[in-house]
N, C-alpha and C positions, 0 to 999 in steps of 0.2 A: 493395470494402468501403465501407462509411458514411463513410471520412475523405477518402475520394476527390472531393466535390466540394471540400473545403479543400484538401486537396494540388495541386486545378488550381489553384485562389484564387490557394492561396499561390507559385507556381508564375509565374500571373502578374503578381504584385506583383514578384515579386524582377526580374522584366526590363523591369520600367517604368521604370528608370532605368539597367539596364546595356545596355537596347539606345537611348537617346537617344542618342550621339556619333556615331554614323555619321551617320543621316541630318541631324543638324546643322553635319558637319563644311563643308559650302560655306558655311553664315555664320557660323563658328568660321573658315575660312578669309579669308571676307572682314574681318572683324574685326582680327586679325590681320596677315592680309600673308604668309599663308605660304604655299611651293613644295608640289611634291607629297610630299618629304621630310619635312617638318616636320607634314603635311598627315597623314601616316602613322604618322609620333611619336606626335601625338594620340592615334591609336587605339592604337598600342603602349601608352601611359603606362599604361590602364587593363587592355587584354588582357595585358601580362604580369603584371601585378598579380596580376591576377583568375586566372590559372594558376597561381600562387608561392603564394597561397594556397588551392588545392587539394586539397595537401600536407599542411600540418597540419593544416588543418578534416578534414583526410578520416582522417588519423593519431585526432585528438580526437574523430571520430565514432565510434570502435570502443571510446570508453574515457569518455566523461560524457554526459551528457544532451544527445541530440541537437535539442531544442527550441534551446537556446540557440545553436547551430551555426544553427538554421534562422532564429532572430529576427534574430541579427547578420546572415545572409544578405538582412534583407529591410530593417528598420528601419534598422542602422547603413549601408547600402548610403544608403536615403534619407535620411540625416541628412549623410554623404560629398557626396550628390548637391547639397545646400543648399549645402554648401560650394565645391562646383564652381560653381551658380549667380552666387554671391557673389564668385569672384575678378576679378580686373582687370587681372590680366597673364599673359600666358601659360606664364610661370613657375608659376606659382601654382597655373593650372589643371590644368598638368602631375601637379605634387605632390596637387591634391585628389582627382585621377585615378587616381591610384594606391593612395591611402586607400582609396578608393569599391570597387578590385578587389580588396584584399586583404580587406575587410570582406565582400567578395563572394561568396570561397570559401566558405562556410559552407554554403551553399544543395545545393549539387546532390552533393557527396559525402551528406548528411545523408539525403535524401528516399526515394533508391531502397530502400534497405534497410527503409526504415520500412513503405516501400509492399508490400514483398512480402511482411511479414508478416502483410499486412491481404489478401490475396487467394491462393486457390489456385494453386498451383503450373503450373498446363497453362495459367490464366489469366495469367500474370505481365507477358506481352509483351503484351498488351492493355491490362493498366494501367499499366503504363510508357508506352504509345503515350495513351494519355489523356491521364495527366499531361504530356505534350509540348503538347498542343494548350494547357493555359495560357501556357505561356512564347512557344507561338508565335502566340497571338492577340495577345500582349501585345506581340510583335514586330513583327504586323500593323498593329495599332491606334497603335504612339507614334509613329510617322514620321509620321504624317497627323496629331495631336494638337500633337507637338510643334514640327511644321513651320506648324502653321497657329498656334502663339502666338507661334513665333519671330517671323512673318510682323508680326504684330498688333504685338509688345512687345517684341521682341528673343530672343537665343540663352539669354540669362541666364534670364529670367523662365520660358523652356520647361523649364528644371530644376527652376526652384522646384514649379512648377505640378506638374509629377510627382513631387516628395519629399515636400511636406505630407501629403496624404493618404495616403502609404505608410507614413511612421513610424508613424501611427495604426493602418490597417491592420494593421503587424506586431505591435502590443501586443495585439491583439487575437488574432492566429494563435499569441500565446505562450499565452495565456489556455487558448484552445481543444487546441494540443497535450498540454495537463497530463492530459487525459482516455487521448489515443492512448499518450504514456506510460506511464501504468500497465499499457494493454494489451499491449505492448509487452516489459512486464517478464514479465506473463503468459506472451505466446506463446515468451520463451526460457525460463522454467520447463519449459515442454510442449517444449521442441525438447531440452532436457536429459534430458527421460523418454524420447522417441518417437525419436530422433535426424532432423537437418536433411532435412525431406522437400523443398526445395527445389536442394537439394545432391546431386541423384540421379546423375547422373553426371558428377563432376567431370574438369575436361581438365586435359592435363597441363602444367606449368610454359613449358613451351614451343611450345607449341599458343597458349595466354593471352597469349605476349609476341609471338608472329607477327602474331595477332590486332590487339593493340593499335598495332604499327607500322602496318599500312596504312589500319584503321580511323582512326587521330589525324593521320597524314600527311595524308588527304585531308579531313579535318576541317581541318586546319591549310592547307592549301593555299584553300580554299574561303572561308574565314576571312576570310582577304586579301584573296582577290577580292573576296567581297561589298563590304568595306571601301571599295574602288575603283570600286563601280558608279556610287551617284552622280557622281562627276566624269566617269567612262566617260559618264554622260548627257550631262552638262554641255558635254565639254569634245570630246570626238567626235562623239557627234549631235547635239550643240547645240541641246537641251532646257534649261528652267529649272529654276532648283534646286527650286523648287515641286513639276515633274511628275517631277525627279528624286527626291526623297523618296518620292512616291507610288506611283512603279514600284518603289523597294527594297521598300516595303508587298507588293508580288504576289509577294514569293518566299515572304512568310508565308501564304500563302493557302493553300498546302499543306501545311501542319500537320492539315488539319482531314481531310486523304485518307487522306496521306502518313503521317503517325503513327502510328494505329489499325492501316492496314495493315501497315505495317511490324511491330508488333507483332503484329499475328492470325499474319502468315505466320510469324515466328520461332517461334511457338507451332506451328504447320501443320509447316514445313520446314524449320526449323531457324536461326538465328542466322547461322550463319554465313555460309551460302548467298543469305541476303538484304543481308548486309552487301554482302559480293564482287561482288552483283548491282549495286547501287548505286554501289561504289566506281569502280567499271569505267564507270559511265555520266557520273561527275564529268568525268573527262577530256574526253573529245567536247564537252559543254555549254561547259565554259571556251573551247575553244577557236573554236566557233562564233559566241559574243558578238562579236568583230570582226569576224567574215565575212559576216556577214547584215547585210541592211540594216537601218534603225530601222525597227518598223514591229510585224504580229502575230509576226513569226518571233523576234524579240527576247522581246516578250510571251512564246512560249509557252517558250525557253527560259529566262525568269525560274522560270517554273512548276516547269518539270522539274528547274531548282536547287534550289528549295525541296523536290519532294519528293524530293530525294537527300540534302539535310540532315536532311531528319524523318524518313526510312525507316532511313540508317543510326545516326541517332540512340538510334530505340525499340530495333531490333536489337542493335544494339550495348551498353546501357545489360541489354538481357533475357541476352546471353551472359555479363558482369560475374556479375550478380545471383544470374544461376544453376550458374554455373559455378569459383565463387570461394566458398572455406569463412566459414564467417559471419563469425568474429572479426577477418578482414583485409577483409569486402567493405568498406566505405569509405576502408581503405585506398586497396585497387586502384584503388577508382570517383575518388577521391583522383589517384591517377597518371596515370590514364587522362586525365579532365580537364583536368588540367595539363601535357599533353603535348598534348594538341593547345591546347590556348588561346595557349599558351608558344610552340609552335611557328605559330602566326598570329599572334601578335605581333612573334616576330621575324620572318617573313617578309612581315608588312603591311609594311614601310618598304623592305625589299628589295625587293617587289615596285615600291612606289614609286621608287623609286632606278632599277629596269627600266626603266619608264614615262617616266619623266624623261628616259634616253639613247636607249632604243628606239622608245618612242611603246608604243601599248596594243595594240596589234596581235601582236608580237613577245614582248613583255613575255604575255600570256594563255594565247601558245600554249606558252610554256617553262613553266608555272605549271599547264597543263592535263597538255602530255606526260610530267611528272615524276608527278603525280596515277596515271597512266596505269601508268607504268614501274613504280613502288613497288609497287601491286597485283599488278601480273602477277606480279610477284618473289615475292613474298608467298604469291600463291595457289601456285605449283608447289610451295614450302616448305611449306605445308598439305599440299597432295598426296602430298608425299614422307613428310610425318610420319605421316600419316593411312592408312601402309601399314606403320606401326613396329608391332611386336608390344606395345609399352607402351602405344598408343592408345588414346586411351578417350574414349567421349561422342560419336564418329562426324561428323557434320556438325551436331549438335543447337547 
């Protein structure tokens, strides 16, 4: 549709400032003083936030105007982000961390719904896979951004530098959704006469909750690890936090493959089939990061993480959309979200806690085989339901 180049826009505003903390976390660490424990806090403070609110932005998404879900998603994330800038004890930053996720929620329960009602049905997973490429350009782009102001002015000043012009930004993305809103009120008039043509074959309640265990398990597992690349640089191949930052930048580089495709195929073969395709391929990648030496072989599976993030991403986000009755999709997109964010937060500090007794070696490979085990489980459970006489919607 016509709102789709804003929906990337906006898309990539709102991760200009929820994806800064990682790759600042080595000089947040050095600052600091903190272990690898504490090191993972950080990241927890804001990813359980940013899951906790999921929930009700995703509940509030099915019942008032979702404009205002998307601004707070973008502006009050940047305005949280200032405040992160601004503290001066770790305390502090903990607490504005947590602001900054729960003001965060608002964003991605909001958007998918909006989106499918702005494109045909056979296209859905294509513009979901679009809309990815903003959030993951913007994943690309702030590590290198915000690592080069750290460098310049400090960790502080990299926040600011990315909050200013996104509050503005979002005032502006409120302005312009006042238009898609009323379209919006239009196209559920027409889905009241015509009934839900994106709702063609819905799956069953338990087919939905299969799905979203192995799909958010390994969203949640990967979570973590990303969290730990940089210092995996640092502190294993004994790289600088410089060209550590920069190497977290190459896993977003596959958004721009990885997304679209991911969506074409879900649209092609089905959702689910590409999910399982992907989740199955998490494992192996994790656990290869220790085994290989630094070098291209590292490089190419930075790659291959990225596009198992973005492929089950679009697929994942296309099965939701279309497989979920209207009045609860932000719900679901709601649950879905906050299960896996929820579950990388709590398992970024456990992972670090591994890491700490184990070393990274041990620590990747328990973090990759669990990835591994969960799907397998998962997928036979599909297979067996998917021979029930109640099934419905097949592998779509």
């Amino acid at each position: 549709g016509g709102m789709m180049p804003l929906f990337i826009l906006g898309h990539f505003s709102h991760h200009l400032l929820t994806s800064i903390t990682v790759p600042l976390i080595p000089f947040i660490r050095s600052a600091f003083d903190l272990d690898y424990t504490q090191s993972g806090l950080v990241i927890s403070a804001f990813t359980l936030a940013y899951g906790i609110g999921q929930l009700p932005a995703g509940w509030l998404a099915d019942r008032i105007e979702p404009r205002k879900l998307l601004t707070m998603g973008i502006s009050g994330v940047a305005l949280a982000g200032i405040l992160v800038g601004l503290s001066q004890t770790y305390l502090l930053m903990l607490i504005f961390l947590v602001l900054m996720g729960i003001l965060a929620g608002g964003y991605h329960p909001t958007a998918p719904p909006l989106i499918s009602a702005s494109v045909r049905p056979e296209h859905l997973g294509r513009a979901l896979g679009l809309h990815n490429i903003g959030g993951g350009t913007s994943h690309f782009l702030t590590p290198l951004i915000a690592v080069a102001v750290a460098n310049a002015w400090g960790w502080r000043n990299a926040y600011l530098a990315m909050a200013i012009p996104t509050v503005a930004f979002g005032i502006l993305f409120y302005l312009r959704l006042g238009q898609l809103n009323a379209r919006e009120k239009a196209n559920r008039g027409e889905e009241k006469k015509n009934g839900e043509p994106i709702e063609s074959r819905p799956e069953s309640m338990r087919r939905i909750v299969i799905f979203l265990i192995f799909s958010t398990f390994t969203a949640a597992i990967i979570l973590s690890v990303v969290s730990f690349i940089p210092l995996l640089m640092v502190d294993h191949f004994q790289v600088s936090k410089k060209t550590a930052a920069a190497l977290l930048s190459v896993i977003y580089v596959a958004v721009f493959w990885a997304s679209p495709l991911g969506g074409y195929l879900s649209d092609r073969v089905g959702s689910v089939r590409v999910t399982l395709a992907v989740c199955f391929t998490a494992g192996p990648v994790i656990f290869l990061f220790t085994v290989l030496p630094y070098g291209w072989g590292i490089f190419a599976l930075l790659i291959l993480l990225g596009t198992v993030i973005f492929a089950r991403m679009a697929a994942s986000e296309t099965f939701i959309v279309s497989k979920t009755p209207p009045h609860i999709r932000s719900t679901v997109l709601g649950i879905y979200f906050f299960t896996g964010m929820e579950g990388g937060g709590i398992l970024t500090p456990v992972l670090g806690y591994l890491i700490d007794r184990l070393g990274f070696q041990t620590a990747f490979t328990i973090a990759g085989g669990a990835a591994f085990a969960v799907t397998l489980i998962c997928a036979f459970r599909l297979r067996e339901d998917r021979q029930r006489p109640l099934s419905t919607g097949g592998e779509q």
